[in-house]
C-alpha positions as CSV (number, residue, x, y, z in Angstrom):
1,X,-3.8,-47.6,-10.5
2,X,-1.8,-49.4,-12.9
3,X,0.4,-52.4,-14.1
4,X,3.6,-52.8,-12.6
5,X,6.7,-52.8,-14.8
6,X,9.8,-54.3,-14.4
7,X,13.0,-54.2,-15.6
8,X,11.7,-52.1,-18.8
9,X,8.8,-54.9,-19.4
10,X,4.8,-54.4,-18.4
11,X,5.1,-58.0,-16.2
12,X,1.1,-58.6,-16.7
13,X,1.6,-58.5,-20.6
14,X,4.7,-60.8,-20.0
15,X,2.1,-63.4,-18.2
16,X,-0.4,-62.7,-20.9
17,X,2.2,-63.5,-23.8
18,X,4.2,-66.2,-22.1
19,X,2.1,-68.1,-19.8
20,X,2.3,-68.5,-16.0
21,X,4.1,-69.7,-13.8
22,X,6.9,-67.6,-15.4
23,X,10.8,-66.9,-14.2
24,X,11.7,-63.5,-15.6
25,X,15.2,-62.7,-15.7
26,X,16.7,-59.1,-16.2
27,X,19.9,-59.5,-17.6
28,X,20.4,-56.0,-17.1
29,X,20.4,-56.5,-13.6
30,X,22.6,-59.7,-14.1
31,X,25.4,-57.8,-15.6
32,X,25.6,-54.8,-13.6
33,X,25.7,-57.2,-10.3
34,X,29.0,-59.0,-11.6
35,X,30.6,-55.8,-12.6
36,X,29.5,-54.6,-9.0
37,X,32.0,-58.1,-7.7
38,X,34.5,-57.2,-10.0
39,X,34.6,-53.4,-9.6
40,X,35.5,-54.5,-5.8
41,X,37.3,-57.8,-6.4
42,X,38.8,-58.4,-9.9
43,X,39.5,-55.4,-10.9
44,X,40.6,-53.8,-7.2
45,X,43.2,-56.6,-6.5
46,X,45.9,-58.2,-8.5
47,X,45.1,-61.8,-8.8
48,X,41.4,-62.1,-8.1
49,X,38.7,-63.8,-9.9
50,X,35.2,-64.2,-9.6
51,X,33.0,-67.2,-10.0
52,X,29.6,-67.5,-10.7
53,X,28.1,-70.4,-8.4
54,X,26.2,-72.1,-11.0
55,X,24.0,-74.1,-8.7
56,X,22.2,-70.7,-7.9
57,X,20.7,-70.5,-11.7
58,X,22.2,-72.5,-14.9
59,X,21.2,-71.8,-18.5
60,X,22.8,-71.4,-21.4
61,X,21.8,-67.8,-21.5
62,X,23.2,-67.3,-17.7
63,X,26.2,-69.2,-19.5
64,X,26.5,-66.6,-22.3
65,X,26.8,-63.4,-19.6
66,X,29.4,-65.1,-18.0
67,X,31.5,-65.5,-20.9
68,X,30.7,-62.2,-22.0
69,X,31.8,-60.6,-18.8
70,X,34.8,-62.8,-18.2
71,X,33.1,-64.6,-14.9
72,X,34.7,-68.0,-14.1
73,X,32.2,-71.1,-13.1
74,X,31.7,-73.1,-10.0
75,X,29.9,-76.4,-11.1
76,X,28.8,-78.9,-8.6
77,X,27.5,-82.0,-11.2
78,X,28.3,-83.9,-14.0
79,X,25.2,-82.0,-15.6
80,X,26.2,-78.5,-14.7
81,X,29.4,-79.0,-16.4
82,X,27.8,-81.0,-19.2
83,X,26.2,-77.7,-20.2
84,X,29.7,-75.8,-19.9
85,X,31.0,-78.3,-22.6
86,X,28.0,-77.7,-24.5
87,X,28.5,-74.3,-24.5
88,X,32.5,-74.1,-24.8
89,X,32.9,-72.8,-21.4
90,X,36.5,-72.1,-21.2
91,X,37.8,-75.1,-19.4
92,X,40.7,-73.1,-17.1
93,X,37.9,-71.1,-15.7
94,X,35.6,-74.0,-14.9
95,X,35.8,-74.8,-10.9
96,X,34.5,-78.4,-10.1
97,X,33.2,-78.7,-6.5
98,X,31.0,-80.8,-4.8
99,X,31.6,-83.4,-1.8
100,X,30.3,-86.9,-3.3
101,X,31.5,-86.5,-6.8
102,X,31.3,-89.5,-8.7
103,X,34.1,-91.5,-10.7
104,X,32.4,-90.8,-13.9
105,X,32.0,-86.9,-13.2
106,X,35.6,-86.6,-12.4
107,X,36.5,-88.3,-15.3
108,X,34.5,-86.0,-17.2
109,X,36.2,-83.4,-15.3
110,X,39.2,-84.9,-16.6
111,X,38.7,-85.1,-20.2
112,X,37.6,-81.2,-20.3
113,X,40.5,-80.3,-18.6
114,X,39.0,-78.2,-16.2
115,X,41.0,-75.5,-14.3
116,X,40.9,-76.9,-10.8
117,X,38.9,-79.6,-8.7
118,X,38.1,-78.7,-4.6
119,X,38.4,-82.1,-2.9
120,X,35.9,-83.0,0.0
121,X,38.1,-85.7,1.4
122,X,41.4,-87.2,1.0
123,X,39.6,-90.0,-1.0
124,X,38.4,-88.0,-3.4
125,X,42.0,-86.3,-3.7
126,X,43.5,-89.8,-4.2
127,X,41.3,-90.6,-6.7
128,X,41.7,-87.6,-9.0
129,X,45.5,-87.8,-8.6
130,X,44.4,-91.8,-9.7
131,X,42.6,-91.5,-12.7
132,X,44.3,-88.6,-13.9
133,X,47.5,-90.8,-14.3
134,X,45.4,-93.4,-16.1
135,X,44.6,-90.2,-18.6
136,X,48.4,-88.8,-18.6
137,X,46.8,-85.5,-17.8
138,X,47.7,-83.0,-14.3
139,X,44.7,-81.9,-12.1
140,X,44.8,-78.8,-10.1
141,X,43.2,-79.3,-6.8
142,X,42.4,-77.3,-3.4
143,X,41.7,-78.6,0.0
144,X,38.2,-77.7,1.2
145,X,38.5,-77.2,4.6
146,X,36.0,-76.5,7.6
147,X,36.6,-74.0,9.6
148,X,34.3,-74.7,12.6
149,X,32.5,-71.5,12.1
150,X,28.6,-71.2,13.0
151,X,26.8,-69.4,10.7
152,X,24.2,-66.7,11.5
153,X,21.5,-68.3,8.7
154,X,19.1,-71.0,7.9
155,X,21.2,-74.3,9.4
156,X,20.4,-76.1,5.7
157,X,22.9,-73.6,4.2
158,X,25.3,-73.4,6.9
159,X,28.2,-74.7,5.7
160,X,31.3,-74.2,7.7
161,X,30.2,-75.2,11.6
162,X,31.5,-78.4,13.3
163,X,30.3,-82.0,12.4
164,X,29.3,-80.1,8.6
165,X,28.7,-82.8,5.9
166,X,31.5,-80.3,4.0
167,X,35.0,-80.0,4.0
168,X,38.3,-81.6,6.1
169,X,38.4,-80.5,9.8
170,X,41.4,-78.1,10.6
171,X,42.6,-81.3,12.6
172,X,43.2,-83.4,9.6
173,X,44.6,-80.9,7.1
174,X,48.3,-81.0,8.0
175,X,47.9,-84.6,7.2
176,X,45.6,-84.1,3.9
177,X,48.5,-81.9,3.0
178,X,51.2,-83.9,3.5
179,X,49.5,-86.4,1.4
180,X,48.6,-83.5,-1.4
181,X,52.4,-82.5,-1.8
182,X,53.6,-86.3,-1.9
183,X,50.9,-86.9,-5.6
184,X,52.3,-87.2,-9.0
185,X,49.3,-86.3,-11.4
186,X,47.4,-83.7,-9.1
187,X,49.0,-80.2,-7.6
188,X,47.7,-79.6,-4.5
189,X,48.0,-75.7,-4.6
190,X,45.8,-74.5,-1.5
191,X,42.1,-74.1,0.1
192,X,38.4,-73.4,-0.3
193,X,36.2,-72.7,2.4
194,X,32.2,-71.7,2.3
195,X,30.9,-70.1,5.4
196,X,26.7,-70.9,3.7
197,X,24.5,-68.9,2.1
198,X,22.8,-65.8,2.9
199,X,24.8,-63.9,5.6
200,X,23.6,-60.0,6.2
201,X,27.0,-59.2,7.7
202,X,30.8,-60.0,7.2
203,X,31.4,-61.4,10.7
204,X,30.9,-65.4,9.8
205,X,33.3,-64.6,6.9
206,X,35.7,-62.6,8.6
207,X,36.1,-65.0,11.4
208,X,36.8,-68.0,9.4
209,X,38.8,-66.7,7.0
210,X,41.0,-65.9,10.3
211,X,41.1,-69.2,11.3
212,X,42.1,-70.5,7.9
213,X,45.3,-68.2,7.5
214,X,46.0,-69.3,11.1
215,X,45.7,-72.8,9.2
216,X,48.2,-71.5,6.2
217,X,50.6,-69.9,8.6
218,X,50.4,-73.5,10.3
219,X,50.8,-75.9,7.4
220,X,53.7,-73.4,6.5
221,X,55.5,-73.5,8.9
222,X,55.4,-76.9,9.6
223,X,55.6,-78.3,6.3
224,X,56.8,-75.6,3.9
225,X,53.4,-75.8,1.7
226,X,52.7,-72.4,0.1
227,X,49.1,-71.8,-0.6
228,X,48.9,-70.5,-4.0
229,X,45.3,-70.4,-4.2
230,X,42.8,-69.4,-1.7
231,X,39.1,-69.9,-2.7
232,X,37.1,-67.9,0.1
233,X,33.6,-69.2,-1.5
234,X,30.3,-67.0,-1.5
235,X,27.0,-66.4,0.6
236,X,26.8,-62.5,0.4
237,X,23.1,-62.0,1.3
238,X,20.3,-60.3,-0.5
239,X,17.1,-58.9,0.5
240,X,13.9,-61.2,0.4
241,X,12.0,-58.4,2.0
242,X,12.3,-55.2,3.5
243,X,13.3,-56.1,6.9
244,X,16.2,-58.0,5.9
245,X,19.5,-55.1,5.5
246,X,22.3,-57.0,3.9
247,X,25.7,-55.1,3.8
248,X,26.6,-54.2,0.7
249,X,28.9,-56.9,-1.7
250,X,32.4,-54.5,-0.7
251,X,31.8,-55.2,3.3
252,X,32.5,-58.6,2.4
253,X,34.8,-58.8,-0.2
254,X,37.4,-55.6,0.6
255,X,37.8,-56.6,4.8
256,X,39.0,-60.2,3.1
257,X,41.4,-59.0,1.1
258,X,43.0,-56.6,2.8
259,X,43.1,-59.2,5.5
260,X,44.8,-61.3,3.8
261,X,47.3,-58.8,2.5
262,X,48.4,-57.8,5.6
263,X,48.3,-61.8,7.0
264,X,51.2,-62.7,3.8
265,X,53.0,-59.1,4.2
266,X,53.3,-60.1,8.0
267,X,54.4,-63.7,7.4
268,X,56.5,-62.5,4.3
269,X,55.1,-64.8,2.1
270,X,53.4,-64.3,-1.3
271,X,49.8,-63.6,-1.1
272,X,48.2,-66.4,-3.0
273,X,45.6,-65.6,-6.3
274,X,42.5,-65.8,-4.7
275,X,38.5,-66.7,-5.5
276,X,35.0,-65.3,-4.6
277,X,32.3,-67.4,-5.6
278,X,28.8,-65.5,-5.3
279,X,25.3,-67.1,-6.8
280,X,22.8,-65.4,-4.8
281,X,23.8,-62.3,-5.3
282,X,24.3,-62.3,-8.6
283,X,21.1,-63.6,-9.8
284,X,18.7,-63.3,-6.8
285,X,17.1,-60.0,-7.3
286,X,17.5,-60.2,-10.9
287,X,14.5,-62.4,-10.8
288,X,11.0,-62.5,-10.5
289,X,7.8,-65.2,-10.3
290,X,4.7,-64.8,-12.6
291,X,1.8,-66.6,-11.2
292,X,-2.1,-66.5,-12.0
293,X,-4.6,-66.7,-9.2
294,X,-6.9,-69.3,-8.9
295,X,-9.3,-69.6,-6.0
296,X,-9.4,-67.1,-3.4
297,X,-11.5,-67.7,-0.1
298,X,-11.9,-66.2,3.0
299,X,-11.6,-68.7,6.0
300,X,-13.1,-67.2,9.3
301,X,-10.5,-67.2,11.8
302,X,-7.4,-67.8,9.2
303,X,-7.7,-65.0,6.5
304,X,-8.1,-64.9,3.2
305,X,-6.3,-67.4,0.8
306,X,-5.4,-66.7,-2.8
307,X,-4.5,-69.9,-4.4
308,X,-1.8,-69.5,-7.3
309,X,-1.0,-72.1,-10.5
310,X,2.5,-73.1,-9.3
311,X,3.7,-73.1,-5.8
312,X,6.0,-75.7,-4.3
313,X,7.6,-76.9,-7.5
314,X,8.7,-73.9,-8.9
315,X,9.7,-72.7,-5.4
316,X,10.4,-75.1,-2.7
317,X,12.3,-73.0,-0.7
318,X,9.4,-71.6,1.2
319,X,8.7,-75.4,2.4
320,X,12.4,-76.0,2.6
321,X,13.7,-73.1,4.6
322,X,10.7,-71.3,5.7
323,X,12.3,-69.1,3.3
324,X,10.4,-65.1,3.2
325,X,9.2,-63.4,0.1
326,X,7.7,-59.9,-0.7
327,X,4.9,-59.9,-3.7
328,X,2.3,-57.5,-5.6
329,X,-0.4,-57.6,-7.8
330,X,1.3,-56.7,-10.6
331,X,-2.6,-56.0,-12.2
332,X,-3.6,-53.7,-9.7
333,X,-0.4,-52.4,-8.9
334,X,-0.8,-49.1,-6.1
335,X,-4.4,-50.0,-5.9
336,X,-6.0,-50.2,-2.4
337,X,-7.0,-50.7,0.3
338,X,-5.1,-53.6,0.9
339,X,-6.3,-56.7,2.7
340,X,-4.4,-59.8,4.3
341,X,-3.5,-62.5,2.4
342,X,-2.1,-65.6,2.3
343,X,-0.7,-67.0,-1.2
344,X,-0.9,-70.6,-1.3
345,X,0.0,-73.0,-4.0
346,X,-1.6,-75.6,-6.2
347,X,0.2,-78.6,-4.6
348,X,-1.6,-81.3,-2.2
349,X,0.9,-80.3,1.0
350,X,-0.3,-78.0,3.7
351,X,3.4,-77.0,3.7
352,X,3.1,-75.3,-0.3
353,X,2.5,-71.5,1.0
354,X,4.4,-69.1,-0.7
355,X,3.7,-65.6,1.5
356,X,1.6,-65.7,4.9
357,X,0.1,-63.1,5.6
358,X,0.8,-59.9,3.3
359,X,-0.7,-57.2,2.5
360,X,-1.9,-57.2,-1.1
361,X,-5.3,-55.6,-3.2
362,X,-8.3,-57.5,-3.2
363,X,-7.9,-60.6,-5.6
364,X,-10.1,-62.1,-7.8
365,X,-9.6,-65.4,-10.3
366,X,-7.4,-64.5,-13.3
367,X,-5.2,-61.6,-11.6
368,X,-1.3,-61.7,-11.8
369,X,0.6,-62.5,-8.8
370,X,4.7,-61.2,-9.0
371,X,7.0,-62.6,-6.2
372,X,9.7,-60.5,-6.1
373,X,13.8,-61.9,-5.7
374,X,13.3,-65.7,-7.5
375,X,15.9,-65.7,-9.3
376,X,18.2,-67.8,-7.1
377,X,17.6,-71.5,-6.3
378,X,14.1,-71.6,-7.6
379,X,14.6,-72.2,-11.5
380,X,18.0,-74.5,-10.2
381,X,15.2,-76.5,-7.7
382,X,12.0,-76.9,-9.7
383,X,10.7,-80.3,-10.4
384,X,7.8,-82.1,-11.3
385,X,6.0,-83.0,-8.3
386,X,2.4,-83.5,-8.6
387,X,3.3,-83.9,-12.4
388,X,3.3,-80.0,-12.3
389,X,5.6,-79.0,-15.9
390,X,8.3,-76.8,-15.1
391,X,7.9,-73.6,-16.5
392,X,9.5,-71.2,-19.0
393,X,12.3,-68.6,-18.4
394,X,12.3,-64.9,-20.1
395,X,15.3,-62.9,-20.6
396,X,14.7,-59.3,-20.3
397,X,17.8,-56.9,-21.9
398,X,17.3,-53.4,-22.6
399,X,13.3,-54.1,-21.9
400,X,13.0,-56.1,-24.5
401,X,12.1,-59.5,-23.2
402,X,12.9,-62.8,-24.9
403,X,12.6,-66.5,-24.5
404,X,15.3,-68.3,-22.9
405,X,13.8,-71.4,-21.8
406,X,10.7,-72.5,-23.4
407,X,8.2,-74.4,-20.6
408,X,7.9,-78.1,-20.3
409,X,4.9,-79.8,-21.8
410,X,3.5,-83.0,-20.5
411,X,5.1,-85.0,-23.4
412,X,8.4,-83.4,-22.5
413,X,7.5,-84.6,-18.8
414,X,6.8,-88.3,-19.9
415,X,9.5,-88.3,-22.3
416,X,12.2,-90.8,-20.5
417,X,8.8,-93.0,-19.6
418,X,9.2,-96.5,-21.3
């Protein structure tokens, strides 16, 4: 019946112009998703700030909207924040997580002055207060702290339940503390805790941010630290396909605050600034996969199976976390009738399928495929397996799309090969 168009743009002309496989970003869609968080967060509530977790998609284009719209950063790398530098990131709103940092990314950390560091351990704590003596320079720092809370998703982005790889368990933060107020060169001003990723509902949030203003009320009370900062991380879900009902971003983020309100009225304490930090949300359905198909064959007793140019290394999250995807042909878009497909990739693994089992047009050799929510986590997680190039990124604004990251080549593959 027709060519599907998104975000202002014919997406089979995109293909035809740029290539496939192809990420296409709307930054339209981008921008009004922040001002959604800070509509309810930033702008709601004295004190608030939202962060962009930059794991979820990093450019220097993403980089660009944030500054524009006055978002705050969440890196988790020495490469992450290398690009902030690159791009003048304003340091103060530059967040520095992650659990194994190493000496020379906290040094970097360091030198850029960035606004605040969330410590995995009381190594990494001692350490940063450490070297940022040696450099005559204060760190801010919060506590990231595990609540014990199993999540209702995937269990590889569960973050918060017990024996987690993340975080200090409640029963060794009065001591992490203790330490924390005792250092000369790093300010320990409060807590960051991340239930995972992907939660339809607010009850996994709600719950463990109950546990950790039990935990401020406790350290309090006991030993007079004031939490000045509390970093309640991200994981608002999206929907991958129409099944899935998340609750909208306010659920989440207005029950928080007002929780914690009424937690420091009650207590008669100041509330303390606090932190959102949403990727997914942000940049998940402002994304989309181009593919072309390749070979399609029927298989008697297993369906039909449309092979694609990419698969697994632009998008390992289907192999990863059985993750679900909804898709068209964006060629034959409202055309029927529609027939059961399966979308494989190119890759030699049985586990590089993209969609089982959806309903889509007949497909022959040369049609374009468009997976529908890519733009969290698949950009961030391509490689090169196979020797497959990672491919390009548009930018669409006001329908007029535009190059943002230009596609690998082989040479650019081989480059670092001596």
């Amino acid at each position: 019946m027709g060519n599907f168009v998104w975000s202002g743009c014919d997406v089979t002309e995109l293909a035809n112009r740029f290539g496939t496989p192809l990420y296409v970003m709307s930054e339209d869609e981008i921008t009004s998703r922040i001002r959604t968080i800070k509509a309810c967060f930033d702008d709601r509530y004295e004190r608030c700030s939202t962060y962009f977790a930059s794991k979820s998609f990093l450019t220097r284009d993403m980089l660009r909207i944030l500054m524009r719209e006055g978002t705050g950063l969440d890196v988790v790398s020495g490469g992450e924040l290398y690009l902030a530098r690159a791009m003048d990131f304003p340091p103060d709103m530059i967040m520095f997580h992650g659990n194994s940092k190493t000496a020379s990314e906290i040094g970097d950390g360091l030198d850029y002055h960035v606004g605040c560091f969330v410590c995995d351990s009381v190594e990494e704590m001692l350490l940063i207060d450490r070297m940022a003596g040696l450099r005559s320079v204060s760190a801010n720092i919060l506590l990231r702290v595990t609540p014990g809370v199993e999540g209702h998703t995937h269990k590889y982005i569960a973050t918060a339940g017990f024996g987690s790889k993340f975080g200090i368990p409640l029963e060794m933060v009065n001591d992490a503390v203790s330490i924390g107020m005792k250092l000369g060169n790093a300010s320990l001003r409060g807590f960051h805790f991340h239930v995972g990723s992907q939660f339809m509902d607010n009850s996994c949030h709600i719950a463990s941010l109950e546990i950790v203003l039990g935990l401020i009320s406790r350290v309090y009370g006991e030993l007079g630290f004031v939490t000045s900062t509390l970093d309640m991380g991200g994981g608002f879900g999206v929907a991958y396909v129409d099944s899935e009902q998340p609750q909208p971003v306010d659920s989440f983020i207005c029950p928080m605050t007002e929780l914690v309100e009424r937690f420091c009225s009650d207590l008669g304490i100041p509330r303390p600034s606090l932190v959102t930090e949403p990727g997914r949300f942000i940049v998940g359905p402002a994304g989309i996969t181009l593919y072309t198909a390749g070979s399609v064959k029927d298989v008697p007793g297993a369906g039909t199976y449309v092979g694609v140019d990419g698969g697994y290394p632009d998008n390992p999250r289907t192999a990863l976390y059985g993750a679900k995807y909804d898709a068209l042909v964006a060629n034959k878009y409202g055309d029927g009738p529609l027939k059961r497909t399966t979308i494989v990739g190119k890759c030699c693994e049985s586990g590089d399928i993209l969609i089982r089992d959806i309903n889509l047009p007949e497909i022959a050799r040369g049609d374009i495929i468009a997976v529908k929510c890519t733009g969290a986590y698949n950009y961030s997680m391509s490689s090169n397996y196979n020797k497959n190039p990672i491919p390009a990124v548009v930018m669409i604004k006001d329908g007029q799309p535009r190059l943002s990251v230009r596609r690998q080549s082989y040479e650019d593959m081989f480059s670092a090969d001596i």
